[in-house]
Residue frames relative to the residue before (quaternion, step in Angstrom):
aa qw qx qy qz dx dy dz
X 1.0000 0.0000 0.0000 0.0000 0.00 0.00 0.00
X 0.3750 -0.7148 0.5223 0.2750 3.49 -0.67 1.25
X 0.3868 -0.6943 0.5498 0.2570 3.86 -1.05 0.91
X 0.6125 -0.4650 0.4653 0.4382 4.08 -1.25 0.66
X 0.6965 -0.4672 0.4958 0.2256 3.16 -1.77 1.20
X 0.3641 -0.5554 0.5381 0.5191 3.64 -1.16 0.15
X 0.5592 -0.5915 0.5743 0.0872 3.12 -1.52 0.56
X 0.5294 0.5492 -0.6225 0.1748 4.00 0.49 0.07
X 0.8116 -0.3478 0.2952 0.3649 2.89 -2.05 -0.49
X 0.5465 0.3748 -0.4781 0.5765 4.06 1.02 0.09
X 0.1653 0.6805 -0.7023 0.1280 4.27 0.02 -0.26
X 0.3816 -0.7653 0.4914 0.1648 3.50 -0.49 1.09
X 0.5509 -0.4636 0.5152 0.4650 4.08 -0.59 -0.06
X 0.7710 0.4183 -0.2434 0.4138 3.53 0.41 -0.73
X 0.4108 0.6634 -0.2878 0.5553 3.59 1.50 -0.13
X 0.6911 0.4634 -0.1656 0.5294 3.52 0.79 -1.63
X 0.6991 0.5711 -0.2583 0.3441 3.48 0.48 -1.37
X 0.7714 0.3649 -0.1981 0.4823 3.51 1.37 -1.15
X 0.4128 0.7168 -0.3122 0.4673 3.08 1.93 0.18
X 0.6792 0.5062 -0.1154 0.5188 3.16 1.42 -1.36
X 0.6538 0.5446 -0.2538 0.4599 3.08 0.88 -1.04
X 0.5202 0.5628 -0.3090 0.5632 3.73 0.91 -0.70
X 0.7571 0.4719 -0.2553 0.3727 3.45 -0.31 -1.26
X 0.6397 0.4623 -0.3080 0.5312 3.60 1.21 -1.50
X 0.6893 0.4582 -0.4581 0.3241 3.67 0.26 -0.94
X 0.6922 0.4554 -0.2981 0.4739 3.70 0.71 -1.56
X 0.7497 0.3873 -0.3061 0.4408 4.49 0.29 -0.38
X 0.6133 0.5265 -0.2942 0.5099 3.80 0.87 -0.51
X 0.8712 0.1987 -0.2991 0.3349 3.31 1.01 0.01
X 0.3331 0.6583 -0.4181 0.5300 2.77 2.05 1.66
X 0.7716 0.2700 -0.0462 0.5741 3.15 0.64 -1.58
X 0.0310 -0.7953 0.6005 -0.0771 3.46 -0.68 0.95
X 0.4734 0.5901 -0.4934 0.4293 4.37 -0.73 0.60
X 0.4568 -0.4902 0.6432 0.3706 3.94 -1.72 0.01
X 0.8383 0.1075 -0.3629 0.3924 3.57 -0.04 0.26
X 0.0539 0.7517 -0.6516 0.0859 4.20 -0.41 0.88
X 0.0838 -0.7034 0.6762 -0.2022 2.58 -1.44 1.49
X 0.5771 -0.6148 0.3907 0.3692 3.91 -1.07 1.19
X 0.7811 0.1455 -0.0846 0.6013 3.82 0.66 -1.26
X 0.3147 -0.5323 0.7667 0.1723 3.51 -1.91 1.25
X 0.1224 0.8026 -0.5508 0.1936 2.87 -1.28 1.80
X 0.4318 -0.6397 0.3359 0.5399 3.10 -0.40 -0.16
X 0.4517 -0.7165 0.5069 0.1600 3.66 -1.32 0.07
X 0.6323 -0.6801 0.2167 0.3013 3.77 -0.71 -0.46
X 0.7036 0.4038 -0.3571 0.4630 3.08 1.81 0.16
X 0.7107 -0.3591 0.2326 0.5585 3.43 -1.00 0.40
X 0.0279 0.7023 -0.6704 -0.2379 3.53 -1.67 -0.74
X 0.7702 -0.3212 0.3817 0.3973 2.75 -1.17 -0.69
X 0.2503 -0.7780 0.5143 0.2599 4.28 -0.70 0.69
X 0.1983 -0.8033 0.5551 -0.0852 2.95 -1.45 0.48
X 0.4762 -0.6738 0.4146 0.3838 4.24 -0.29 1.00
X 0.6138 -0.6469 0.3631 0.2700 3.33 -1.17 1.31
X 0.1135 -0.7380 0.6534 0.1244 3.14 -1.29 0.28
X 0.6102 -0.6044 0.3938 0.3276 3.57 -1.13 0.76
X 0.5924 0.5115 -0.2981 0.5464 3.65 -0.38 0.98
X 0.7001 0.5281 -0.2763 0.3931 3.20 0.92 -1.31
X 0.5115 -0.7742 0.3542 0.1165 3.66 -1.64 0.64
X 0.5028 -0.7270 0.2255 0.4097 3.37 0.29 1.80
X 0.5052 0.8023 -0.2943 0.1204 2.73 0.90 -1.25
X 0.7807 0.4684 -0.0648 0.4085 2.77 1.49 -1.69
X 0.5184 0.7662 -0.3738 0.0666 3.07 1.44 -0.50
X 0.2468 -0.7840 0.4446 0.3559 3.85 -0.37 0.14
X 0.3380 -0.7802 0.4965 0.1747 3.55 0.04 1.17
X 0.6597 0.4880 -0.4463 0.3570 3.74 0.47 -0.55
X 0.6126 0.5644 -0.3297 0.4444 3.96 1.42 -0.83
X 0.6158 0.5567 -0.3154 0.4599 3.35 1.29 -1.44
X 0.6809 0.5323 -0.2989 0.4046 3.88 0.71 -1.22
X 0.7852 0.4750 -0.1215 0.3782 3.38 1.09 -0.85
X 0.5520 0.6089 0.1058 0.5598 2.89 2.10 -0.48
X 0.0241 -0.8626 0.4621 0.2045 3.32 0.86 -1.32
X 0.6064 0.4936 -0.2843 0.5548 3.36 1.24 0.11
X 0.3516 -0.7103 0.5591 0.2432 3.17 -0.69 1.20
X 0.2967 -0.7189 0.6274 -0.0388 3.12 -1.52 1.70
X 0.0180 0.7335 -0.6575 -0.1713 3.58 -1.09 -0.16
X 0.5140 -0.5954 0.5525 0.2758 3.79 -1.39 0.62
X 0.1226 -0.7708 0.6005 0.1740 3.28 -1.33 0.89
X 0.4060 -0.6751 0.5344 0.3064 3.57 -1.07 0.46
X 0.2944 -0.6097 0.7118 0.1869 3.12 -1.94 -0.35
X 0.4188 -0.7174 0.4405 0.3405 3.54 -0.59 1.44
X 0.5368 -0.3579 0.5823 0.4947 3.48 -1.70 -0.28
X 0.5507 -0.6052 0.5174 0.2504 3.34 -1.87 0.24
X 0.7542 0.3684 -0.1606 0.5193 3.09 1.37 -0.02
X 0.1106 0.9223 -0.3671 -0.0495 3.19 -0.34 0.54
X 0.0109 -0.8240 0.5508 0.1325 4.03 -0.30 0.63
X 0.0799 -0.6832 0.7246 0.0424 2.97 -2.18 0.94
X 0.4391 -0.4970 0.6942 0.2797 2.94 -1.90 0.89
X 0.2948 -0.4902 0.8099 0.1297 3.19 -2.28 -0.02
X 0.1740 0.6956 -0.6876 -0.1141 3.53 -1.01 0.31
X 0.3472 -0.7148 0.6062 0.0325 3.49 -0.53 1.75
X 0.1741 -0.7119 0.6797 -0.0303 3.24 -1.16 0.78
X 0.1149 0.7968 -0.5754 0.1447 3.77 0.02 1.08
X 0.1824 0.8375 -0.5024 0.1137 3.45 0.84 0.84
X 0.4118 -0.5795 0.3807 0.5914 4.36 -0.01 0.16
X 0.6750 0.3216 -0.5958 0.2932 3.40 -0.44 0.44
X 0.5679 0.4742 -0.5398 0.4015 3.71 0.40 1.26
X 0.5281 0.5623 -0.4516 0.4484 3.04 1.90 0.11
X 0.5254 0.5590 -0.3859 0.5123 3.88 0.60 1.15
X 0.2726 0.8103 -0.5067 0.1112 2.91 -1.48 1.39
X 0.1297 -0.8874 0.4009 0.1868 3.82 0.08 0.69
X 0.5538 0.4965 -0.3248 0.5842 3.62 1.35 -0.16
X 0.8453 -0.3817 0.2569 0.2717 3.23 -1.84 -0.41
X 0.7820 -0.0299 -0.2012 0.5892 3.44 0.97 0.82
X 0.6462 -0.4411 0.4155 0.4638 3.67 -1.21 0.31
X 0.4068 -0.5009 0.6126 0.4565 3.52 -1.65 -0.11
X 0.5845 0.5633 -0.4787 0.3347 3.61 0.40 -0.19
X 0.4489 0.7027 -0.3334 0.4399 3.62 1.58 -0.41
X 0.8286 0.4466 -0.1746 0.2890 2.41 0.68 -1.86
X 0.5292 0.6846 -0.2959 0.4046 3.42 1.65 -0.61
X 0.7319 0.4057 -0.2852 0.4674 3.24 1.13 -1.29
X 0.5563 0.6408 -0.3829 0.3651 3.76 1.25 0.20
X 0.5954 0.5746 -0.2380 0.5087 2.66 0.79 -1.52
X 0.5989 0.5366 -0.3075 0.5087 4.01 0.35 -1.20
X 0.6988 0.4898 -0.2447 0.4603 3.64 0.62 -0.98
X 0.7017 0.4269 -0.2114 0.5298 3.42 0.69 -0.36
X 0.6141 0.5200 -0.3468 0.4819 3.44 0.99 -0.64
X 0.6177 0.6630 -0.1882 0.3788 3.17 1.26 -1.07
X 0.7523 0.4530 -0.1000 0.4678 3.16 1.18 -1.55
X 0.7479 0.3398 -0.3587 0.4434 3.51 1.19 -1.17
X 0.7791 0.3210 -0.2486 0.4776 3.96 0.83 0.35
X 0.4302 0.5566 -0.5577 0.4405 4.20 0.70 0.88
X 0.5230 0.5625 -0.4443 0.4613 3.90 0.69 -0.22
X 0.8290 0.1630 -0.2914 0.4487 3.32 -1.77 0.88
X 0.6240 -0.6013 0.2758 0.4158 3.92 1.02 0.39
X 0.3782 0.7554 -0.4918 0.2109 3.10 0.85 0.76
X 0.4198 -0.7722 0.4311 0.2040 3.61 -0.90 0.42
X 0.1069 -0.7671 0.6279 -0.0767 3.87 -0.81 1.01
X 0.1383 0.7776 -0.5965 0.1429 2.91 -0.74 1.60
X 0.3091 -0.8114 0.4881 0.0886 3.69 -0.62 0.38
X 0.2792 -0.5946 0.7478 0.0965 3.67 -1.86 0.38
X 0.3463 0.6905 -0.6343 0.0294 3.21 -1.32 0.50
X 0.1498 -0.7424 0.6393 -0.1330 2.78 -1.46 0.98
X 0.0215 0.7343 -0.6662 0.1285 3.57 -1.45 1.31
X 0.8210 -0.0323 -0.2787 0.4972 2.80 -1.71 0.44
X 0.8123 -0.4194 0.1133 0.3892 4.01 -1.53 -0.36
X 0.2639 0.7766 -0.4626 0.3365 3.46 1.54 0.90
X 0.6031 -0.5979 0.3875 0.3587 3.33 -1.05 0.79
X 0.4529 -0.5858 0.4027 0.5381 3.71 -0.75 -0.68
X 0.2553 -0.7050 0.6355 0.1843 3.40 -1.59 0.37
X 0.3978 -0.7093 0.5804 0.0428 3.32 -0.98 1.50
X 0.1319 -0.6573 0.7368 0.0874 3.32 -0.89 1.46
X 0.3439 -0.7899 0.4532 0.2288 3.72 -0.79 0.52
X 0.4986 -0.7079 0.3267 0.3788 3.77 -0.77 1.30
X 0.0476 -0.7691 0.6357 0.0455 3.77 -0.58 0.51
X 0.4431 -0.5918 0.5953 0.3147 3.91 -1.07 0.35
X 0.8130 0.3912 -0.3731 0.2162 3.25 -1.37 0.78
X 0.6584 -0.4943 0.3362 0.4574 3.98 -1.10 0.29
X 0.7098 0.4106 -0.3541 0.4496 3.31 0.34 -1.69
X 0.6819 0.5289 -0.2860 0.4166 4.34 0.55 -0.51
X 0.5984 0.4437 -0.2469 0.6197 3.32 1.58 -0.44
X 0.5967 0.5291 -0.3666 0.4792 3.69 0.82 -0.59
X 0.3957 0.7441 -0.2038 0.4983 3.56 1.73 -1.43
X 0.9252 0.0223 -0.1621 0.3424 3.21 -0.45 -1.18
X 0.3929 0.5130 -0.5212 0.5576 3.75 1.25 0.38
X 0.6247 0.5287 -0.4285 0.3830 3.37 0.36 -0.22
X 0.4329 0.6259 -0.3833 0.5234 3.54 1.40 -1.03
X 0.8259 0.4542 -0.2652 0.2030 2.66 -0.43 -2.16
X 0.7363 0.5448 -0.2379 0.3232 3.47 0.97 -1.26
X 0.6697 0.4816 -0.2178 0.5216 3.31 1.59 -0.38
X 0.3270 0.7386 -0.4587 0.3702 3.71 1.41 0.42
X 0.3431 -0.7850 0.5139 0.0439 3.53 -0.57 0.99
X 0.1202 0.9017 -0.3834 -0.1599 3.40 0.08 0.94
X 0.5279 -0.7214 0.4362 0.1031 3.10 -1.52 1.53
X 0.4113 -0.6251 0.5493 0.3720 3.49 -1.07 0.59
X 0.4925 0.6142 -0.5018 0.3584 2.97 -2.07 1.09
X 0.4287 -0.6377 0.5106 0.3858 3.70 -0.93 0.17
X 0.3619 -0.6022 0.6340 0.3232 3.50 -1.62 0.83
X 0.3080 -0.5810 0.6743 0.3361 3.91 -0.72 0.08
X 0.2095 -0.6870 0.6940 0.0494 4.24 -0.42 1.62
X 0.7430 0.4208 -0.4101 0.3205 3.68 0.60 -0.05
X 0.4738 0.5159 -0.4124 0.5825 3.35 1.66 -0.13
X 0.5281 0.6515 -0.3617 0.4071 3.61 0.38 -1.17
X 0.7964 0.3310 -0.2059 0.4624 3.13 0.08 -1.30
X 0.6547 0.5232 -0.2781 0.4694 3.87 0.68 -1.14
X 0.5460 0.5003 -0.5657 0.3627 3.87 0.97 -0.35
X 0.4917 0.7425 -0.3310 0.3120 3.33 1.29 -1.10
X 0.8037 0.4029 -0.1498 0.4115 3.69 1.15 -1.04
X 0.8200 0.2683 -0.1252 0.4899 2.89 1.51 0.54
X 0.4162 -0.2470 -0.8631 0.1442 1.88 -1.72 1.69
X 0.8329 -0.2919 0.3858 0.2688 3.26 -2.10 -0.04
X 0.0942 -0.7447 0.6591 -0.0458 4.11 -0.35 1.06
X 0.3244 -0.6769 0.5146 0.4145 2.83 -1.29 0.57
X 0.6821 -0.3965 0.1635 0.5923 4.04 -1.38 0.00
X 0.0582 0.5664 -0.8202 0.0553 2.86 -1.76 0.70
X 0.4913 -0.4676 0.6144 0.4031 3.79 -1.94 -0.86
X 0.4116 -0.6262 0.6604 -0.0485 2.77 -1.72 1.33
X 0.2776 0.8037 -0.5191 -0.0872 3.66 -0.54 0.33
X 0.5065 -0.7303 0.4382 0.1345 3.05 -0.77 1.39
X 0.1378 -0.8827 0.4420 0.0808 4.58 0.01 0.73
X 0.4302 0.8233 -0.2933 0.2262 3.89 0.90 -0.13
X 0.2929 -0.6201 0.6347 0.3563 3.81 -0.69 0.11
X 0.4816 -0.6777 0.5468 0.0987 3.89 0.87 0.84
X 0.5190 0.6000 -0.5569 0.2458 4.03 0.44 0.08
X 0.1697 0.6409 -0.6386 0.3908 3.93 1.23 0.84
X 0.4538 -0.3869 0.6770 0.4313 3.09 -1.66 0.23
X 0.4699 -0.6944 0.4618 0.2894 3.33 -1.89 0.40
X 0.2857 0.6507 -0.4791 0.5152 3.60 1.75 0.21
X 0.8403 0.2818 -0.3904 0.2493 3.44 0.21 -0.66
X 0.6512 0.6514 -0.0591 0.3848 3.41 1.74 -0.08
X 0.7253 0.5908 -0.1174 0.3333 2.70 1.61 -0.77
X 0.6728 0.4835 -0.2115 0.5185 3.32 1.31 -0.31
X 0.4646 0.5314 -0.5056 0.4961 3.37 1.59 -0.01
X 0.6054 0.5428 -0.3523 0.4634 3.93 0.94 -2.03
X 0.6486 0.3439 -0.5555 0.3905 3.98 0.20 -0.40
X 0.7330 0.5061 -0.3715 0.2619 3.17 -0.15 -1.42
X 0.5831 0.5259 -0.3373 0.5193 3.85 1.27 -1.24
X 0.5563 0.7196 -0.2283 0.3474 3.70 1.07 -0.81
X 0.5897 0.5329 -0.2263 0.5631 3.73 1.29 -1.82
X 0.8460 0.4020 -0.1283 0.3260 3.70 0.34 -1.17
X 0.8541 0.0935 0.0138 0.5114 3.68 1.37 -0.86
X 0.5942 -0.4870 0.4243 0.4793 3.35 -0.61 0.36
X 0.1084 0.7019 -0.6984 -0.0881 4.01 -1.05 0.21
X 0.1813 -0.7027 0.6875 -0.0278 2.80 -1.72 0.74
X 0.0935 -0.8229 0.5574 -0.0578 3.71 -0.26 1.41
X 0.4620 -0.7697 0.4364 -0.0615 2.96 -0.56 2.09
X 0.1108 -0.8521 0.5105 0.0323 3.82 0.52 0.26
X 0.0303 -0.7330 0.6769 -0.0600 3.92 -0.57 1.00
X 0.1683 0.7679 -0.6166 -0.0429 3.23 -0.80 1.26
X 0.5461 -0.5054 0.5854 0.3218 3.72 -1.57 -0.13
X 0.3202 -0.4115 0.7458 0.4147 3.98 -1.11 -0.46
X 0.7976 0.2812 -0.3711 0.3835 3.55 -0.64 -0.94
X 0.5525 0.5152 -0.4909 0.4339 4.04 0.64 0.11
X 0.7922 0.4278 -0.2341 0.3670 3.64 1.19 -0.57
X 0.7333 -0.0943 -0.0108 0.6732 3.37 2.08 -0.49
X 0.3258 -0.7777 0.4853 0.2314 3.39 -1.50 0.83
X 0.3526 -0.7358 0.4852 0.3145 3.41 -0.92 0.68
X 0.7471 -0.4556 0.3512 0.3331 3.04 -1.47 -0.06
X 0.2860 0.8337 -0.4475 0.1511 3.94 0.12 0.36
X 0.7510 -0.3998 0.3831 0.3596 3.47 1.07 -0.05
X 0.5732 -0.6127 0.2951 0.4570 3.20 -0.76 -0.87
X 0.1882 -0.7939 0.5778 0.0226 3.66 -0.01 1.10
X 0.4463 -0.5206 0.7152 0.1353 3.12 -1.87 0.83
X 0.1374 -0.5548 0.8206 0.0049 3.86 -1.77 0.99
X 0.3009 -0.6599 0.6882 0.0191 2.97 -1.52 0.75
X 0.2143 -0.7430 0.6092 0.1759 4.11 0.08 0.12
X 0.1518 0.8956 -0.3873 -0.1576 3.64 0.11 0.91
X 0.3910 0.6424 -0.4842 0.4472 3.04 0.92 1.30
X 0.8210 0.0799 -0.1972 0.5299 3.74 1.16 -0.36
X 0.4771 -0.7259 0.3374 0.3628 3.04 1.55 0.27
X 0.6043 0.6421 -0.4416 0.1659 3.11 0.77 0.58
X 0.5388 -0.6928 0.3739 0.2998 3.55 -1.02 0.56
X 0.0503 0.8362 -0.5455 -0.0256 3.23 -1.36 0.28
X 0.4986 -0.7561 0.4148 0.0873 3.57 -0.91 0.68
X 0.2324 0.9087 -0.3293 0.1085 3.43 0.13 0.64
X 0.5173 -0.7516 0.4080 0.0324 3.45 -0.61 1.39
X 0.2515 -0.9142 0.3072 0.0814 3.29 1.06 1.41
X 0.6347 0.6488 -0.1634 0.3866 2.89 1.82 -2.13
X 0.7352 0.2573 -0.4208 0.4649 3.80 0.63 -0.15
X 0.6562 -0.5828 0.4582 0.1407 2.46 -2.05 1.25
X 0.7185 0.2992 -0.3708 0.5067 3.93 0.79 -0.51
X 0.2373 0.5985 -0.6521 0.4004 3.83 0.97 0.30
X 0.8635 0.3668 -0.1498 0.3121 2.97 -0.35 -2.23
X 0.5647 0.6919 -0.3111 0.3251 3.58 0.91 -0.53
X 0.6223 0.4393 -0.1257 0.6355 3.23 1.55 -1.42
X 0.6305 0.4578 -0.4371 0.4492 3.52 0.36 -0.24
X 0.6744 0.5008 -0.3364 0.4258 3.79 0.48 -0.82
X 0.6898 0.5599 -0.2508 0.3846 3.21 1.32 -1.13
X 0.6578 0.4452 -0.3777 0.4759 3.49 1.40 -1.06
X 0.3777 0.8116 -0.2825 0.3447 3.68 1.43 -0.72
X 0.7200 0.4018 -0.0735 0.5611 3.27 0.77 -1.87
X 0.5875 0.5812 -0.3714 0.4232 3.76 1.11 -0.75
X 0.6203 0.5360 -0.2429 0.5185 3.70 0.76 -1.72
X 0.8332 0.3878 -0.2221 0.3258 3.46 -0.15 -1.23
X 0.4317 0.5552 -0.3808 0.6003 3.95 2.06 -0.42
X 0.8199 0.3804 -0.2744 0.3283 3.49 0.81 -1.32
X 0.5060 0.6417 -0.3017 0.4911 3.45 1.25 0.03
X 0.7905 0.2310 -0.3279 0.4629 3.39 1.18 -0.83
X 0.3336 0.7109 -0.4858 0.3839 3.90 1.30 0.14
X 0.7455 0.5819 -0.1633 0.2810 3.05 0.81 -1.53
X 0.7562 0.2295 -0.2325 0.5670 3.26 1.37 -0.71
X 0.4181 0.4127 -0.6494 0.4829 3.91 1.05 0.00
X 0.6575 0.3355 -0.5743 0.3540 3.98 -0.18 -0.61
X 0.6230 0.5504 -0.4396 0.3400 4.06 -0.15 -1.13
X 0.7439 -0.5282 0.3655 0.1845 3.42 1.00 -0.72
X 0.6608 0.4554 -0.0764 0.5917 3.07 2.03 -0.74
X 0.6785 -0.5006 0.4893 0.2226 3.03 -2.08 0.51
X 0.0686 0.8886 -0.4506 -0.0520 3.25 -0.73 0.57
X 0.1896 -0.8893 0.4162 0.0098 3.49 -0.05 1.57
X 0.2598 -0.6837 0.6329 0.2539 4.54 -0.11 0.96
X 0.1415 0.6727 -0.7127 -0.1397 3.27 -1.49 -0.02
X 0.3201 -0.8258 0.4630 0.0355 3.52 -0.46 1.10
X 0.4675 -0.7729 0.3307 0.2734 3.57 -0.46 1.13
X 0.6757 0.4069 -0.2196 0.5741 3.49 2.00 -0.31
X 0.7088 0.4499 -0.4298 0.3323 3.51 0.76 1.26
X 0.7656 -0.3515 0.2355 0.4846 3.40 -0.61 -1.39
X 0.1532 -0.7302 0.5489 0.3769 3.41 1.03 0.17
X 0.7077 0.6055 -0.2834 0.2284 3.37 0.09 -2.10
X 0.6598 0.4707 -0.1475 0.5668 3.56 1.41 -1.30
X 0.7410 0.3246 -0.4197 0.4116 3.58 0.62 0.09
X 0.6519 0.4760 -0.3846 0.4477 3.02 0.76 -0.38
X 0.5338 0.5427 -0.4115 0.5012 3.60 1.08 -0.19
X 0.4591 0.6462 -0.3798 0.4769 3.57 1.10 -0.72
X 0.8114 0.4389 -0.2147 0.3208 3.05 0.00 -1.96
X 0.7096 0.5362 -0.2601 0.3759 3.15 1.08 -0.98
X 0.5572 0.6306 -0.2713 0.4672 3.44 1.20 -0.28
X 0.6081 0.5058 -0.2551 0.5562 3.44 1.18 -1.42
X 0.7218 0.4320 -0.4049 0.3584 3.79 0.21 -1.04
X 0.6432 0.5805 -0.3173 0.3855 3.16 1.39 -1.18
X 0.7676 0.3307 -0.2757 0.4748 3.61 0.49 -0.77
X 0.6259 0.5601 -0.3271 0.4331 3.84 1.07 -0.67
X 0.7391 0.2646 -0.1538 0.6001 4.02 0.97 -0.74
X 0.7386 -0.4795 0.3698 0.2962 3.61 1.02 1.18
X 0.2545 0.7061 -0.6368 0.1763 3.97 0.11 0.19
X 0.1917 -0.7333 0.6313 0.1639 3.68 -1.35 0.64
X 0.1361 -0.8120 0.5466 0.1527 3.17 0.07 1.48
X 0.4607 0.7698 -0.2817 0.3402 3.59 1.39 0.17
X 0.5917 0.5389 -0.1247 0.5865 2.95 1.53 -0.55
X 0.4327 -0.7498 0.4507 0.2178 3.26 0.82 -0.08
X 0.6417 0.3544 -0.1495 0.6635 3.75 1.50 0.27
X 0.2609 -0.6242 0.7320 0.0801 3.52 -1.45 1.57
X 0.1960 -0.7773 0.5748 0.1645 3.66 -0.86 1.06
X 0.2058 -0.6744 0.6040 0.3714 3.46 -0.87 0.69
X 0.2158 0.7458 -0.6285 -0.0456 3.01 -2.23 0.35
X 0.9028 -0.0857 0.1247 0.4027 3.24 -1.22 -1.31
X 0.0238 0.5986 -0.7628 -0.2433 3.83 -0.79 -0.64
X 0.3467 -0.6827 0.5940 0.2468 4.11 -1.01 0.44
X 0.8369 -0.3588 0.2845 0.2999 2.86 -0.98 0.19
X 0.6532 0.3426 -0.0767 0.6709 3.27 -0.73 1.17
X 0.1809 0.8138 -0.5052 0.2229 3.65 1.35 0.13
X 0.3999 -0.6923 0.4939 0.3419 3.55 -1.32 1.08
X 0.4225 -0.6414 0.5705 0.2910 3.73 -1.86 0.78
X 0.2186 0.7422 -0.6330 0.0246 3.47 -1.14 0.25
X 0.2519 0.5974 -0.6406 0.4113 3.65 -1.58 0.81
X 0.5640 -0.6997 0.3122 0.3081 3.21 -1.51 0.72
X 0.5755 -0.6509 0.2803 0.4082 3.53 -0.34 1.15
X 0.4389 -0.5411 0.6855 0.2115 3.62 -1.80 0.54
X 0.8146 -0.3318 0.2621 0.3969 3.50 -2.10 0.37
X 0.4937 0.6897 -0.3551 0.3930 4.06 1.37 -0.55
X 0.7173 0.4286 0.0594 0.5462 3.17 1.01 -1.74
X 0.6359 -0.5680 0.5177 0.0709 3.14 -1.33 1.34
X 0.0970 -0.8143 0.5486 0.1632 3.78 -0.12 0.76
């Protein structure tokens, strides 16, 4: 599997293109229909009801079928025909890091690619936020079409990242303003904010739109190997540090606080409401996210009968998926 292009700020068109080109070959021969979308959800007009299934979202249930029936029913929608998302990219310098087969900043500008690709068809619109080092965010505005979607990956790839912390709770909160109608939010970051600072934006962005939190991880963010003593660099404040690889309860506690952050990261968004998808700088991206897409599709009910993958919702409590961390069984 060919690993994401580097990603700086000169990334040639032709870099992107085989970027693109990748992504179409490995997802086009998953998702198939005229209208594709990243999450099978529900949508906003009525449909047609159907007997519950575990998983499914009270919310929906239609009590008059269930009452009339005895069988608990729930109502199914029918997406809009249109559909717009935001990106909020997070390109703070810690994504300028990687120890496997491509940077996490790669992985950002992939991942983005794919988001792009599996939801700009049938006139939908993709627009984006990003934001790095302690610069506000800059709003690329959502516009319908390829050559505008090609456009703003094109942005994205040419973002310069600055030292400094991004503020992920602004980031995320530009997202809530001004006021859209529903659509899907996806949320791109290696998330190493505390989640106090994040979390009440992801609800509120949560109440109103589908989200989807994109997880970017390193191996070395999840364990340290053995190597001696090794210099870290903190690229966000640049500071240095020294560290004594060679003991074993060093390295022990580190995985452990590791495994702690990365539980607390995903709590945080199954509580806010959202999906939450790892991609891991030492795997397949392309294959998980094909995963993922498959699970949502077959777990939230997709009608591959219809000839059409609706995007939408995950409810609350949204499902986690991506290639597991030091918690999780590889």
């Amino acid at each position: 599997m060919s690993q994401p292009a580097g990603a700086d700020g000169g990334a040639s068109d032709a870099v992107l293109a085989r970027l693109q080109l990748l992504v179409t070959r490995r997802l086009d021969g998953l998702l198939q229909g005229d209208y594709l979308g990243l999450l099978p959800g529900p949508g906003s007009e009525a449909g047609e009801s159907r007997e519950y299934r575990p998983g499914d979202d009270v919310r929906r249930m239609d009590w008059p079928v269930t009452a009339r029936t005895t069988v608990p029913h729930v109502r199914q929608t029918v997406a809009d025909r249109e559909l717009e998302t935001w990106l909020a990219v997070d390109l703070s310098a810690s994504l300028d890091f990687g120890t496997a087969r491509c940077l996490k900043r790669d992985l950002v500008l992939a991942a983005a690619a794919a988001i792009i690709h599996l939801t700009v068809r049938g006139g939908n619109r993709v627009g984006a936020v990003v934001a790095t080092g302690g610069a506000p965010p800059r709003r690329l505005p959502a516009r319908p079409g390829r050559r505008q979607a090609q456009g703003l990956l094109r942005a994205l790839s040419r973002t310069e990242i600055r030292p400094g912390r991004t503020d992920l709770g602004a980031l995320i909160e530009s997202l809530n303003r001004p006021l859209r109608r529903r659509g899907m939010a996806v949320v791109i970051s290696d998330f190493l904010a505390p989640p106090r600072q994040w979390e009440r934006p992801l609800r509120r962005l949560a109440a109103r739109h589908d989200v989807l939190a994109i997880e970017v991880v390193d191996p070395r963010e999840l364990d340290l190997p053995d190597v001696g003593v090794l210099e870290v660099v903190d690229p966000e404040t640049g500071v240095l540090h020294e560290v004594q690889t060679a003991d074993r309860r060093l390295r022990r506690r580190y995985a452990r606080a590791a495994a702690a952050q990365r539980a607390a990261i995903a709590a945080t968004v199954r509580a806010a409401g959202g999906s939450r998808l790892r991609l891991r700088t030492d795997s397949d991206w392309l294959l998980d996210i094909v995963r993922y897409v498959a699970r949502q599709r077959q777990v939230r009910g997709g009608h591959p009968a219809s000839g059409r993958l609706t995007a939408g919702a995950t409810p609350a409590g949204g499902a986690d998926a991506g290639s597991p961390g030091p918690e999780e069984s590889r």
